[in-house]
C-alpha positions in Angstrom: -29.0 143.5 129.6 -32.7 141.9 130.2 -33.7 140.4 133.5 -33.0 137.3 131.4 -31.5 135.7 134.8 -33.6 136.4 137.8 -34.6 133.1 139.1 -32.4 131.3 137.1 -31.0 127.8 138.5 -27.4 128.2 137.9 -24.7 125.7 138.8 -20.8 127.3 138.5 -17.9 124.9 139.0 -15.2 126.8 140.2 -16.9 128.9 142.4 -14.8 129.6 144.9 -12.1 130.7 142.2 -11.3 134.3 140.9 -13.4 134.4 138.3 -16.3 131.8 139.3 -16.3 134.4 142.0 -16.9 137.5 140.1 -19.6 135.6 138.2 -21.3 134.7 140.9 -21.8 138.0 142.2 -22.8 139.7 138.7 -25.7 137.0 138.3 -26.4 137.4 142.1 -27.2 141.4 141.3 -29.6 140.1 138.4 -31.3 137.4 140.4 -30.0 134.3 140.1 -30.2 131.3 142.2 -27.0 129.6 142.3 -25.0 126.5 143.1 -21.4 126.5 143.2 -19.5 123.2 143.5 -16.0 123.7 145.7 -13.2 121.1 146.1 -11.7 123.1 149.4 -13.5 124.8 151.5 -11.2 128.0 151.4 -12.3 131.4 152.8 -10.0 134.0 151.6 -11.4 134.3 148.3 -13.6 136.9 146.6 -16.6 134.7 147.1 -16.1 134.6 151.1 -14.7 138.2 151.3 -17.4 140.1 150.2 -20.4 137.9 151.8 -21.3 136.3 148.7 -20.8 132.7 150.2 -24.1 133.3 152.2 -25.9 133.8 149.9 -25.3 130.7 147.3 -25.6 127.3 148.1 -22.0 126.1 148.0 -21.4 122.1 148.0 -18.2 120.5 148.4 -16.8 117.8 146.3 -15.2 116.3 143.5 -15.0 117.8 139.9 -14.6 114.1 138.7 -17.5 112.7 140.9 -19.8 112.1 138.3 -22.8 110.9 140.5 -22.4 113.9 142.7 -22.1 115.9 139.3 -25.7 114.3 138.4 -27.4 115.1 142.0 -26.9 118.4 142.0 -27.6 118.9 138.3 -31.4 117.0 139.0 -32.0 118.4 142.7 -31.6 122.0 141.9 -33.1 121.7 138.4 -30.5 123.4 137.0 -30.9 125.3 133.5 -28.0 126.9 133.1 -23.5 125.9 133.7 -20.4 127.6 133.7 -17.7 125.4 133.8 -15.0 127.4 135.6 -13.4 124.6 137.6 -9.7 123.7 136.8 -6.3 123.6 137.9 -4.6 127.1 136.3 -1.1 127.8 136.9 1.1 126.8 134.3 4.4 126.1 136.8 1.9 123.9 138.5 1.1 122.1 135.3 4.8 121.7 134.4 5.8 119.9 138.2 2.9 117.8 138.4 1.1 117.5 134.9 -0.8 114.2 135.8 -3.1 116.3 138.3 -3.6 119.0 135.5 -4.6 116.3 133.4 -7.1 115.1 136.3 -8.8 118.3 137.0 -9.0 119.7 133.7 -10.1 116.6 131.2 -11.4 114.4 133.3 -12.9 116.7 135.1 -14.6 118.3 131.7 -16.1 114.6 130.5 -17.3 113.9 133.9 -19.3 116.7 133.7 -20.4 116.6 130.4 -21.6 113.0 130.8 -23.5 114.2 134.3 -25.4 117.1 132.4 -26.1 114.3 129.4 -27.2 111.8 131.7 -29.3 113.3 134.1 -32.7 114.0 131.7 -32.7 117.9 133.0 -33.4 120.1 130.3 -30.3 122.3 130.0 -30.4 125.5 128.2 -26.7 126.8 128.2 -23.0 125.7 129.1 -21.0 127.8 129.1 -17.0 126.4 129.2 -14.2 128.8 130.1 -10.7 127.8 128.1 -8.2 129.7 127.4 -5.5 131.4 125.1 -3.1 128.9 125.6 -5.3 126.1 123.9 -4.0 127.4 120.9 -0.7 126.7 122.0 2.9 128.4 120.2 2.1 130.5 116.9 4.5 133.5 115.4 3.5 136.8 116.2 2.4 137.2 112.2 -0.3 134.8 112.6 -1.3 137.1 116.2 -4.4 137.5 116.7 -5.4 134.0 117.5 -8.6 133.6 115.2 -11.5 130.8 116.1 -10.4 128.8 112.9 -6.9 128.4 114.1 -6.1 124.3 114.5 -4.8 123.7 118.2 -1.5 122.6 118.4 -0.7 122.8 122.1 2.8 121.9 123.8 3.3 122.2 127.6 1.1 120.4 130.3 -1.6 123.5 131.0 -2.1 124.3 127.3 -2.8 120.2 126.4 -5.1 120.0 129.4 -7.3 123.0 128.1 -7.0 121.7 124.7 -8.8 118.6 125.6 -11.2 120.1 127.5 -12.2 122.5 124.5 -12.4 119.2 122.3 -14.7 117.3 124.6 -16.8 119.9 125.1 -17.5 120.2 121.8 -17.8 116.4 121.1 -20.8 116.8 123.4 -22.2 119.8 121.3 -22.2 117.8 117.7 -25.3 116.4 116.6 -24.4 113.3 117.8 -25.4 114.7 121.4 -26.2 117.8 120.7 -25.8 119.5 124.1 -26.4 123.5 124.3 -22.3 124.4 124.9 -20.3 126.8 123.9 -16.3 127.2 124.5 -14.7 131.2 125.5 -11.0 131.4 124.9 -10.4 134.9 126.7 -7.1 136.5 127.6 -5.6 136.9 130.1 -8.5 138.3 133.2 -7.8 140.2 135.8 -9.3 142.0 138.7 -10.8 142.2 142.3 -10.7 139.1 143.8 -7.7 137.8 141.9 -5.5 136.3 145.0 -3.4 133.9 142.6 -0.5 136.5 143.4 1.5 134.4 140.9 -0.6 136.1 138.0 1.5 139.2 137.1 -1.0 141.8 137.7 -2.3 140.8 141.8 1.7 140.5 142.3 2.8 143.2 140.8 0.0 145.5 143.0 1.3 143.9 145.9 5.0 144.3 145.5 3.9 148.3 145.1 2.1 149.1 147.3 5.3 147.9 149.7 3.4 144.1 150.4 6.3 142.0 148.9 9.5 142.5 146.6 8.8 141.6 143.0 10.5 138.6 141.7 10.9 138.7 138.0 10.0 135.6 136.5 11.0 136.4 132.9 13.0 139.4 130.9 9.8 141.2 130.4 9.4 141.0 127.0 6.1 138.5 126.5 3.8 139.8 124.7 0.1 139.6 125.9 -4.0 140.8 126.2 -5.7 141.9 129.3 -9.2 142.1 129.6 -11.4 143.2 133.2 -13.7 140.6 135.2 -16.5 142.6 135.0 -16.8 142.8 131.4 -15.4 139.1 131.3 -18.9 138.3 133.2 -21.2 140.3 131.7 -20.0 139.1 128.6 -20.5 135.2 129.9 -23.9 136.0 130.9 -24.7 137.3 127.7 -23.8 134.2 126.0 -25.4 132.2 128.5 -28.9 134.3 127.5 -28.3 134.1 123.9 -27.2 129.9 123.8 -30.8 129.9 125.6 -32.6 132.1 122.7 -31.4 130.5 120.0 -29.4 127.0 120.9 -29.5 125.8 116.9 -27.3 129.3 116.3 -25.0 129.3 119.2 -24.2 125.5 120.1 -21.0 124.5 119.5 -19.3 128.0 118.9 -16.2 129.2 119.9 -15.9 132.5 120.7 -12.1 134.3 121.7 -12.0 137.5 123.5 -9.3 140.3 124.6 -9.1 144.1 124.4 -7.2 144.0 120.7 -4.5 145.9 122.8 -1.5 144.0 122.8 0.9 144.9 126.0 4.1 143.6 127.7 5.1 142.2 130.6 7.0 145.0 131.3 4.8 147.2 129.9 2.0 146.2 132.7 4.5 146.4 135.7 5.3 149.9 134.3 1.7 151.0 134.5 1.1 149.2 137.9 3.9 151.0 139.6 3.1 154.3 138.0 -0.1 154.5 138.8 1.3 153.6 142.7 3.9 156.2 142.3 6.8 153.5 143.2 8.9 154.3 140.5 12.0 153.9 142.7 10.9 150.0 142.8 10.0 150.1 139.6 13.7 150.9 137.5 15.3 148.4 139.8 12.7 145.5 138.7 13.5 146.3 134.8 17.6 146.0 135.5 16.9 142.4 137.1 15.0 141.7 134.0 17.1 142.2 131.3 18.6 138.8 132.0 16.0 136.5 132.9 14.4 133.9 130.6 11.2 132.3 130.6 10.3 128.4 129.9 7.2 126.6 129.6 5.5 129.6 128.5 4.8 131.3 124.6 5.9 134.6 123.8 3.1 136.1 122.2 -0.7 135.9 123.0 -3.3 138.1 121.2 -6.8 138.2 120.9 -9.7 139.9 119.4 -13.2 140.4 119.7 -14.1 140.5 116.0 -16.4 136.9 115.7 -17.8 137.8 119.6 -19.2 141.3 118.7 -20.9 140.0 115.6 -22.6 137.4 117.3 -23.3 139.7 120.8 -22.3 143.1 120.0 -20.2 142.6 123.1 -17.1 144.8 123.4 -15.2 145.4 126.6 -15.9 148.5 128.6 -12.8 149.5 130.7 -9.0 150.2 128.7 -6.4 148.5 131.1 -6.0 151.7 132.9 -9.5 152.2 133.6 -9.0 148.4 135.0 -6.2 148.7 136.7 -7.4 152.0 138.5 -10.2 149.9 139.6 -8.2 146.6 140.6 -5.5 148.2 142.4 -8.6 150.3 144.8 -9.8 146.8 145.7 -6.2 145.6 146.9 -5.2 148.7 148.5 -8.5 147.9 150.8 -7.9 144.3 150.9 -3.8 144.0 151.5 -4.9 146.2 154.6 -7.4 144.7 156.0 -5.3 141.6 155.6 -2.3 143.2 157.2 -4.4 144.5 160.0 -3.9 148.3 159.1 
């Protein structure tokens, strides 16, 4: 990758999140000057663990404060976004869906309008979405392809849904801002201290943490793809929107590792590679009986229309990942623990 980013005036909503985190240190190592906008000022995060609050300028505030939005878009003269911030858990969505709605449309137009109104210059904006945008399709029609029409049903899914559909309002000709929307798997890695995401709560229940709590029968079907080539792939479609904006702006581009695994599939690998197997065969028995609402069965994704564009493939297989991921927790969980 070029040096594309060194003293680059980046902004990142969502920060202080999991993988606003892990962004922010990547385009830290290449040079980047960066602003991160944070709702809570909460310290056990990646961002705060690992020193890398020190040495961003973090300000706190509103998602939906559009005038704040507009400052900080003017007084850092920033070139570049990644629009990270948003309200993620899909339980969370179900309970108390007005909030959702809050966070992640209003949230999305108020930033749009700031970056439209404030007469900076923008050369990329980036927006993270998700999977779920697509919302319930049969496993025939799996891999979710760019093309696909969204037809969302539960709280999280509609909220991303509109997101993706404002942004791109702001990317027609009628205002013809430099965005692009991702749709990416499910991401994983350091940092990741949601432990209601399968893969930082299955790592904790093996190495001896917690006791696993199955939350379905095992059998959904999804993609995993690692943070580190989940960032180097947003940077290098944050460089490319800047090289050629009449190309890019507007796309949509899906990513995964075009290796479909399940549920259980995962917690068998996570365990294994612990050696808690003993854990492990009495977590399947509790499974075979639980059922999961508010969530679709099967999510797959490819990197087909990505790699054409980027020649971007991911680097690490899920055990390669998960080798890696569960190395950062093993330090972490302890250091937490005080061992």
């Amino acid at each position: 990758m070029s040096d594309y980013w060194k003293d680059k005036n980046v902004f990142i909503t969502g920060i202080n999140g999991f993988i606003g985190g892990n962004l922010a240190k990547a385009l830290l190592n290449k040079g980047a000057k960066i602003t991160g906008l944070v709702r809570d000022r909460d310290c056990n995060t990646l961002l705060f663990y690992e020193g890398l609050a020190d040495k961003v300028l973090l300000i706190q505030g509103e998602l939906v404060n559009r005038e704040l939005l507009e400052r900080i878009i003017a007084e850092q003269d920033i070139e570049a976004v990644f629009h990270f911030a948003a309200q993620v858990e899909v339980g969370v969505a179900i309970k108390d869906p007005y909030q959702t709605f809050e966070s992640n449309i209003r949230g999305t137009y108020c930033l749009m309008e700031a970056i439209r109104n404030s007469g900076n210059k923008m050369r990329s904006i980036v927006v993270a979405s998700t999977d779920k945008s697509y919302g319930s399709y049969p496993k025939e029609r799996m891999p979710y392809k760019e093309d696909y029409p969204l037809i969302p049903k539960y709280p999280y899914d509609v909220s991303k849904a509109c997101g993706d559909m404002i942004a791109q309002t702001y990317a027609s000709d009628i205002f013809r801002l430099p965005v692009v929307v991702t749709r990416f798997c499910n991401i994983y890695g350091p940092g990741q201290l949601n432990f209601s995401a399968i893969i930082p709560d299955g790592i904790r229940s093996a190495l001896g943490y917690t006791k696993f709590i199955p939350r379905g029968d095992g059998t959904q079907v999804r993609d995993f793809i690692y943070v580190e080539d989940v960032s180097e792939l947003y940077m290098l479609v944050g460089e490319l929107l800047n090289n050629d904006p009449d190309g890019l702006t507007g796309e949509i581009f899906n990513a995964g590792s075009n290796v479909p695994h399940s549920v259980k599939n995962i917690l068998e690998m996570i365990f294994s590679q612990i050696g808690n197997t003993t854990e492990l065969e009495e977590i399947i028995a509790l499974m075979k009986d639980r059922k999961t609402s508010g969530e679709i069965e099967t999510q797959l994704m490819d990197f087909e229309k990505v790699n054409k564009f980027t020649g971007w493939k991911p680097k690490h297989s899920l055990e390669q990942g998960l080798s890696k991921t569960i190395d950062w927790y093993v330090k972490y969980l302890r250091e937490q623990n005080g061992l």
